[in-house]
C-alpha positions, 0 to 999 in steps of 0.5 A: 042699825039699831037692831044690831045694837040690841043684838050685840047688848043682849048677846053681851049681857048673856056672856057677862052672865055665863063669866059670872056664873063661871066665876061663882061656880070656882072658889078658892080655898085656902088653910093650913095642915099640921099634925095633931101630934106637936102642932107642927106645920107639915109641908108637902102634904097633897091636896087634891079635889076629888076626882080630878087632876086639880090638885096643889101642895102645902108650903114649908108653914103648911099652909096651901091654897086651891080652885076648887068647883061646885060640891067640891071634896078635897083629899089630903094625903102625905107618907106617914100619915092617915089621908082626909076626905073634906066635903068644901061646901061653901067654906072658903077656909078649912084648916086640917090635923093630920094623924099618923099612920101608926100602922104604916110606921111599925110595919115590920121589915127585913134587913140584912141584919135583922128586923126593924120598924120601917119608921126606923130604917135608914136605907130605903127599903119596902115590904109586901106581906101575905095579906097585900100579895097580888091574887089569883093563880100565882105560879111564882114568888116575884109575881106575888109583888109585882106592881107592889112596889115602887122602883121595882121593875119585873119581867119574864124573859119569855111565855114560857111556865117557869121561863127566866125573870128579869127582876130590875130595883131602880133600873140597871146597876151594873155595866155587866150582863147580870142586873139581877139583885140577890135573892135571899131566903131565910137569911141564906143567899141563892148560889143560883142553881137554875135549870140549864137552859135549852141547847141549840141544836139548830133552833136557837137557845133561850135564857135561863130559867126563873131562879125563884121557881122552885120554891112555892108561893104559898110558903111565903110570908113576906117579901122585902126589898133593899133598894140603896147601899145603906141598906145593902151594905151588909151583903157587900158587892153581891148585893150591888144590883139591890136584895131581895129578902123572902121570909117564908111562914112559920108555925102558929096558934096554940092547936094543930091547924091543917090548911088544903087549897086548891086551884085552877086556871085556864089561859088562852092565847090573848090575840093573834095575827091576822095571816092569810088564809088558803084562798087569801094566799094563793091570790098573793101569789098570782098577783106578785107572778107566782104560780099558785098551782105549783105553791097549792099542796091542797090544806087550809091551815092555820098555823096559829092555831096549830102550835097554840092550845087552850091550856089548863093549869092546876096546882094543890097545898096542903100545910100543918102549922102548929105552936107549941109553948115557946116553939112553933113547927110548919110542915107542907106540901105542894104540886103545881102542873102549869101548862103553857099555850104553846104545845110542849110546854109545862112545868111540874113542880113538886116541893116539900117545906119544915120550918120550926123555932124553939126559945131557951133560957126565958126566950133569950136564946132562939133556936130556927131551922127550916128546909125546903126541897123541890123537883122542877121538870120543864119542857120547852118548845123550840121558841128562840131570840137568836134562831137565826134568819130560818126563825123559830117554832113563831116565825115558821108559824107565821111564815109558813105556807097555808096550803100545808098539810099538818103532817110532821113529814111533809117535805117544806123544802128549804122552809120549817113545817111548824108540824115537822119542829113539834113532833121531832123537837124536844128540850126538857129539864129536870132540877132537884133542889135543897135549901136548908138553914139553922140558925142560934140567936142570943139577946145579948141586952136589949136591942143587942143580939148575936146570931149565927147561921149556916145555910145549905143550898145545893141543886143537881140539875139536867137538861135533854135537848133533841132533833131527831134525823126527821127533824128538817132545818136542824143539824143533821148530827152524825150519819143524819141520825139528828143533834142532841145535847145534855147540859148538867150544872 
């Protein structure tokens, strides 16, 4: 019995100790943020220990309070304002002046009438300049911002180069099919203008291709977007589902600057599915009833790897920007060949840009022109949402029988070869594209101008869709001779 007393009273005495150490090891820190411009209490100001997620906020007096552990650092952040790192050490009160963020406040965004400090703006908007664009092969404009800002949501419609862009500011708007935003260039809307989608000839039809890929990333300067009405009031209802304001570069610096850059990326197929093998297939066979001699024609494909390549993409700039007394000219030119991993598919885009600005009258009158041409050739595979139960180039890949040869004639019966889609299918398009503004500005007085612009955006586009008569599971057209189909806009 008494044994078991000291046991339980050392036991104790060691749990009172771990409790205490415990409590030692946890402080409470508390104070007060203000701003060092009035003195002002800021309320709302995170206040988070450095790499957790142990975290607290100031009140309406900006004062707060927080558990902070051993060799604590605590981080103070709020919009506007630059953030603070504060090593706790062993205060148990420390009091914070928080400066604002002048850079962020001045940044510079464009709206349907102008541009405005972002301190200034009234609707909510946000800007992404060259300088904070996402890096790395960019093949186009949406991808520069994608992840850049908040309530902004992008997609593509499919893998394809230049498939369709499904582009979502604060989720869906409207009850109709379109939720895409307007997208303005320059101060002049898109009329659309898209590269008609492939037909369907038997093998399904896709969704329209991206409406931004004619023009050419490394143009553009800044990108803004308009989020709420008050900032889209000026576009009227076309600008319902949000805007999306893209100002491409303008000339600059005293001398003559030529600019050349190249690129090249590789991409792979990220995973694939774990299908059947010859051996593996012909033993599923026998074990459901099936007679695997009769399904044996003798291969051992796989069919993912068939309609799958290793693709390699490459694109080249080059550009000449110069400024010139109270003007400024920007000429440059681009090509991009991006290949897609599934075969027969690519993109090739040619484009040609000017910009020029010229200042009258001691800079109150503003003179800008620019223009911008691009051919877009695509070609697409047979890759489909609505191929029906016979599928697309992927479900004939993934259901197709392993033990069939790669021969694009071989007789798949009631089946699609993915062999046979490859060689006798073909979708491609081609799109030429204008876009040309000028624009006259006046300073009426300060902070009053008058501006007028006319804005030119005219396309000429076809697409070419073909199943050849060897084409099995598509339609047998007239006299078996295949289907084919032009679409023009």
């Amino acid at each position: 019995m008494t044994k078991l007393y000291f046991c339980c009273r050392r036991c104790l005495i060691v749990l009172f100790v771990l409790v205490a150490t415990a409590a030692w090891a946890q402080r409470t820190v508390t104070g007060r943020v203000t701003s060092s411009e009035d003195g002002d209490p800021i309320p709302a100001v995170n206040v988070v220990e450095k790499g957790t997620s142990n975290g607290t906020s100031t009140g309406i007096d900006g004062r707060y309070s927080i558990q902070v552990g051993e060799n604590a650092v605590l981080v103070y952040s709020f919009v506007g304002y630059k953030s603070q790192e504060i090593s706790v050490g062993t205060r148990t009160s420390i009091d914070v002046v928080l400066e604002p963020d002048v850079t962020a406040l001045t940044e510079i965004v464009v709206i349907g009438y102008g541009e405005v400090a972002v301190k200034d703006a009234t609707g909510a908007v946000a800007s992404v300049t060259a300088d904070k664009f996402n890096a790395g092969v960019i093949s186009s404009p949406e991808q520069l911002i994608q992840g850049k800002t908040a309530g902004v949501q992008i997609t593509t419609t499919t893998g394809n180069p230049g498939a369709g862009v499904q582009l979502r500011i604060r989720g869906t708007n409207s009850i109709r099919s379109n939720n895409n935003p307007l997208f303005v260039v320059d101060g002049v809307p898109l009329s659309g203008g898209t590269q008609p989608a492939p037909a369907d000839v038997g093998y399904g039809t896709s969704p329209d291709t991206n409406p931004l890929s004619f023009l050419n990333p490394a143009d553009i300067e800044s990108i803004s977007i308009l989020k709420d009405a008050s900032a889209t009031a000026v576009y009227g209802s076309r600008g319902a589902n949000g805007v999306v304001i893209i100002t491409t570069k303008s000339g600059k610096g005293s001398e003559g600057i030529f600019e050349l850059s190249s690129n090249v990326s590789f991409s792979s197929p990220a995973k694939k599915y774990d299908l059947l093998n010859r051996e593996e297939f012909l033993d599923a066979v026998a074990q459901f009833g099936g007679d695997p001699v009769a399904r044996d024609e003798g291969s051992n494909t796989d069919w993912q790897d068939f309609i799958t390549r290793n693709a390699v993409s490459h694109s080249q700039n080059l550009s000449y920007s110069r400024g010139f007394g109270t003007g400024a000219i920007r000429a440059s030119l681009g090509y991009e060949n991006q290949n897609g991993i599934i075969k027969n598919s690519y993109m090739k885009r040619l484009t040609g840009r000017i910009n020029g600005t010229k200042s009258f009258m001691d800079e109150k009158l503003r003179l800008d022109v620019s223009a911008t041409y691009s051919n877009v050739e695509r070609e697409d595979p047979p890759i489909s949402g609505n191929a029906g139960f016979e599928g697309d180039l992927l479900g004939a890949a993934y259901s197709a029988n392993p033990t069939w040869p790669t021969d694009p004639d071989f007789d798949a019966g009631t089946q699609r070869s993915p062999a046979n889609m490859l060689a006798y299918y073909s979708s491609v398009g081609d799109i030429d594209r204008l876009l040309a503004n000028i624009s006259v500005a006046y300073d009426l007085t300060p902070g009053l101008t008058a501006k007028v612009t006319y804005g030119l955006d005219r396309s000429d586009g076809e697409r070419v869709t073909l199943a050849t008569g060897n084409s099995r599971g598509a339609g047998d057209g007239v006299e078996n001779y295949g289907q084919g189909q032009l679409n023009e806009n």
